[in-house]
C-alpha positions as CSV (number, residue, x, y, z in Angstrom):
1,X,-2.4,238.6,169.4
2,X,-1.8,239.2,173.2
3,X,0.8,241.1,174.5
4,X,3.1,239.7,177.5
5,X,2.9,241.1,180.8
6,X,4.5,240.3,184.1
7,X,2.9,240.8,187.4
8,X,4.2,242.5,190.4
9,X,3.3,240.5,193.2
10,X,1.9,237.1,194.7
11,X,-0.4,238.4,197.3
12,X,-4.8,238.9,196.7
13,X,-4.5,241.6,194.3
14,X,-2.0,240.0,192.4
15,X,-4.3,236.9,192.0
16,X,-7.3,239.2,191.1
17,X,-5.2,241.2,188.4
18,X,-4.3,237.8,187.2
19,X,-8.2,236.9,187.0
20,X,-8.9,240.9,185.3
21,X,-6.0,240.7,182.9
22,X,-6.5,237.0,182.1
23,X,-10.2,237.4,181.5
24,X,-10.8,240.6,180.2
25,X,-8.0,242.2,178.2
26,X,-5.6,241.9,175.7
27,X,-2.9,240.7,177.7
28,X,-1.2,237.3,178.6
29,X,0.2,236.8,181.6
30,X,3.7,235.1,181.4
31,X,4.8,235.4,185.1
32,X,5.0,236.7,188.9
33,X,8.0,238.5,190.0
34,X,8.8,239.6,194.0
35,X,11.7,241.2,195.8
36,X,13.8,238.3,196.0
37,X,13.5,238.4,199.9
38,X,9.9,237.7,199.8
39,X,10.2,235.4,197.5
40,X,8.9,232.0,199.4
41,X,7.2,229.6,196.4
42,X,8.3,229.2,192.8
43,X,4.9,229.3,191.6
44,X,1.8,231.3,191.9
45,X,-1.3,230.9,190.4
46,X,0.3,228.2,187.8
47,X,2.8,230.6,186.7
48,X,6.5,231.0,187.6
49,X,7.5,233.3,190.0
50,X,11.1,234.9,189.9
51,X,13.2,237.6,191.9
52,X,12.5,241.3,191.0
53,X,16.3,242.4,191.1
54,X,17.4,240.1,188.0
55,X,13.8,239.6,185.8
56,X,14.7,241.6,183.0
57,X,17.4,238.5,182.3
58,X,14.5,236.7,181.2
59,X,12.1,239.1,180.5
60,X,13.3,241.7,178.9
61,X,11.7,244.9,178.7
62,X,11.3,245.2,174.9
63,X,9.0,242.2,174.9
64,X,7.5,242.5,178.4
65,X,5.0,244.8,180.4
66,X,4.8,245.1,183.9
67,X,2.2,245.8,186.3
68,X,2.2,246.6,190.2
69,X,-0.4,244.6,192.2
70,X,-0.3,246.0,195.6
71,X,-2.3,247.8,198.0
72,X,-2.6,250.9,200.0
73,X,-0.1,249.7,202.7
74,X,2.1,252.3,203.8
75,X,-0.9,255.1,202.6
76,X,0.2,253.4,199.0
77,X,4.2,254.3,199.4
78,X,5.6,250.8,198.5
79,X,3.2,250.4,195.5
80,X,4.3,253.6,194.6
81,X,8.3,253.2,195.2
82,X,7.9,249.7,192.8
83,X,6.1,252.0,190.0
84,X,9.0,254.6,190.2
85,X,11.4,251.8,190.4
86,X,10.1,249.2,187.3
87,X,9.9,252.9,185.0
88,X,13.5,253.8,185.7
89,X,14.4,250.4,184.6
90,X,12.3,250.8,181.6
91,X,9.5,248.7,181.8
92,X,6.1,250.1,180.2
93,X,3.4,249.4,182.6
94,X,0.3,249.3,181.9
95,X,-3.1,249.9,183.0
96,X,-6.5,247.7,183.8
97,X,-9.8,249.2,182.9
98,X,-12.6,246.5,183.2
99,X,-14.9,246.6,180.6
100,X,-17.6,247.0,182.9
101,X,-16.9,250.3,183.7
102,X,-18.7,253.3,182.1
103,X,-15.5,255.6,181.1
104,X,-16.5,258.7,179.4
105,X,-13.3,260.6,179.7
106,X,-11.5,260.0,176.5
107,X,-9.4,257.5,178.2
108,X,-7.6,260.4,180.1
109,X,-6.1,257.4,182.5
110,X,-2.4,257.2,183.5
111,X,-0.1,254.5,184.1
112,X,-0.5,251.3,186.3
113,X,-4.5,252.2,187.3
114,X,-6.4,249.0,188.3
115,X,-10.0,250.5,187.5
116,X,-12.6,247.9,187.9
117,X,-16.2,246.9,187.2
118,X,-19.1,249.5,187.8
119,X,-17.0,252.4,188.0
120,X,-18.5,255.9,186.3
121,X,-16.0,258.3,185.2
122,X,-17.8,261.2,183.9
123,X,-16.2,263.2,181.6
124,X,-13.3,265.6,182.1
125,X,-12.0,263.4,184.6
126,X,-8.4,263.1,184.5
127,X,-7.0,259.9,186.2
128,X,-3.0,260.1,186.9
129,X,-1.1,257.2,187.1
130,X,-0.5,254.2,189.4
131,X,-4.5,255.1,191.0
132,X,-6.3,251.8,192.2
133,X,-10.6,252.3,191.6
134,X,-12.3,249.3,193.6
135,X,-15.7,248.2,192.3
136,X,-18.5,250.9,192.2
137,X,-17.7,254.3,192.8
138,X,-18.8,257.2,191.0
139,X,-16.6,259.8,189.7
140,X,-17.6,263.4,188.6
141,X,-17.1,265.4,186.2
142,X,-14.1,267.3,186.1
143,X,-12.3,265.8,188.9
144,X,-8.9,265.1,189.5
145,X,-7.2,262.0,191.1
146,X,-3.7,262.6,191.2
147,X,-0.5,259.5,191.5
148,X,-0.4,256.3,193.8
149,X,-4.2,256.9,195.3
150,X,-6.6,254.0,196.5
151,X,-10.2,254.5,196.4
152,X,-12.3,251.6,197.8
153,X,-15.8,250.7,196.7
154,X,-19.0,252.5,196.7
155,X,-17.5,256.1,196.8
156,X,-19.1,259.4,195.5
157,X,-16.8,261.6,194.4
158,X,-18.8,265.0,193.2
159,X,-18.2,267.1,190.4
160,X,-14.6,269.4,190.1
161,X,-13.0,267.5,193.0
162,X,-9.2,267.5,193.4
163,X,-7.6,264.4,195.2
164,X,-3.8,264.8,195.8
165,X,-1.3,262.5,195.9
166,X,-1.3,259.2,197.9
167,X,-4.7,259.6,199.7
168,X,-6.8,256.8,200.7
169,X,-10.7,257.2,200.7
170,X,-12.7,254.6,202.7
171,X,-15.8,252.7,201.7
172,X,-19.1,254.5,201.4
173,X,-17.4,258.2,202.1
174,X,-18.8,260.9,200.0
175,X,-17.2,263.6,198.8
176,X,-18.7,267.2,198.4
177,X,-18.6,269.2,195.2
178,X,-15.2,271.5,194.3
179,X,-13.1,270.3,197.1
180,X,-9.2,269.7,197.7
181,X,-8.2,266.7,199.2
182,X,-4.5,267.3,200.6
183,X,-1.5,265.2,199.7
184,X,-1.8,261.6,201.8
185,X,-4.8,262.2,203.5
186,X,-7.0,259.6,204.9
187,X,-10.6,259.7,204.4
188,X,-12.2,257.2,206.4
189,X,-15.5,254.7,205.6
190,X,-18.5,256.1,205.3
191,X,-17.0,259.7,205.9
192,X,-18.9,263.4,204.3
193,X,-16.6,265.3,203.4
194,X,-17.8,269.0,203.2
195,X,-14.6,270.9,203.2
196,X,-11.0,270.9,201.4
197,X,-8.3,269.1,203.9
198,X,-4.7,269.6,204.9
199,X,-2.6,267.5,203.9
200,X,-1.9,264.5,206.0
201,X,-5.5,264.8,207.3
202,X,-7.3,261.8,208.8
203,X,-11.3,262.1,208.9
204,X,-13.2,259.0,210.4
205,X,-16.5,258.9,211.5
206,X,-19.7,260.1,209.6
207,X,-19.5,263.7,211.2
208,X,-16.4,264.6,208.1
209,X,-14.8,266.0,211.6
210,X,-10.8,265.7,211.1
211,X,-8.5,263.9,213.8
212,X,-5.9,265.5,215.4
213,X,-3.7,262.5,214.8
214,X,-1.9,263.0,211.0
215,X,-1.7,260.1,208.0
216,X,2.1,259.5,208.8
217,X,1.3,259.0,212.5
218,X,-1.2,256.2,211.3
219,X,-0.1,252.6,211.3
220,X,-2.6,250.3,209.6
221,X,-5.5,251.8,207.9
């Protein structure tokens, strides 16, 4: 028997963790729910769609799961403000592992993840919670991602690498071998990263040469 789970959000990633959740796991997916000021349609994706601030009137957290579909927007801050925020009013949420991935960490994998297909997780990887893995990247042994990261696709993260919190790496960057990324760093496509980072770093470019600019003085990514 599925389980019932609610989705956080109407935007792309919503729609694809409706497709993930609908077609490969054990969950059903009973509705949308926004902030109520962003709330412009009633339905999404043939489901109803109902204000944030009031859905446990209806859906009640001892029958319902939640999940946060949102991006890195804010270098992941707003994802990670709804996480906090659906936990303290007790929801469970719960994490999407496609079953195309190769997982070989004992299922060390936290909360809210959205890990999807042809990802490698070696083992002794720890994966902390509310971490988005796009399609593809590879991810080695003994590594850490810590809270609220976004990794895009095609990423090489080496062996014993630490990520901190809220960093975003870029398509096609390549990260070195017993490193420290720093706390909401931004690690741009296609980027080698040689060396540990501050945090708030910003690296762009294939040189792995930081900018003097810092994360929080970044607008869009």
């Amino acid at each position: 028997m599925k389980k019932n789970l609610i989705i956080f959000g109407t935007g792309e990633i919503a729609q694809l963790a409706h497709y993930y959740f609908t077609n490969d796991s054990n969950y059903e997916i009973a509705a949308f729910t926004v902030d109520e000021q962003f709330l412009e349609e009633d339905t999404f994706c043939s489901l109803p769609v109902v204000p944030f601030e009031t859905l446990e009137t209806k859906y009640p957290t001892s029958k319902y799961s939640l999940f946060i579909a949102l991006s890195y927007s804010k270098l992941n801050q707003i994802r990670k403000n709804k996480f906090e925020e659906a936990l303290a009013r007790g929801y469970e949420l719960v994490s999407y592992v496609s079953s195309h991935a190769t997982v070989l960490n004992d299922g060390c994998i936290g909360r809210n993840c959205f890990i999807l297909e042809d990802n490698t997780i070696q083992p002794f990887v720890k994966i902390e919670d509310n971490v988005t893995l796009w399609s593809g990247n590879h991810i080695g042994h003994h590594s850490t991602i810590d809270r609220h990261c976004f990794l895009a696709s095609q990423i090489v993260v080496s062996g014993g690498v630490k990520i901190e919190e809220q960093c975003f790496i870029g398509v096609n960057a390549t990260l070195r071998d017993h490193i420290t990324v720093g706390a909401r760093s931004i690690i741009g496509a296609g980027v080698l990263l040689l060396n540990s980072t501050e945090a708030q770093s910003v690296y762009k470019g294939s040189r792995g040469v930081p900018s003097k600019a810092k994360s929080s003085a970044i607008r869009s990514i």
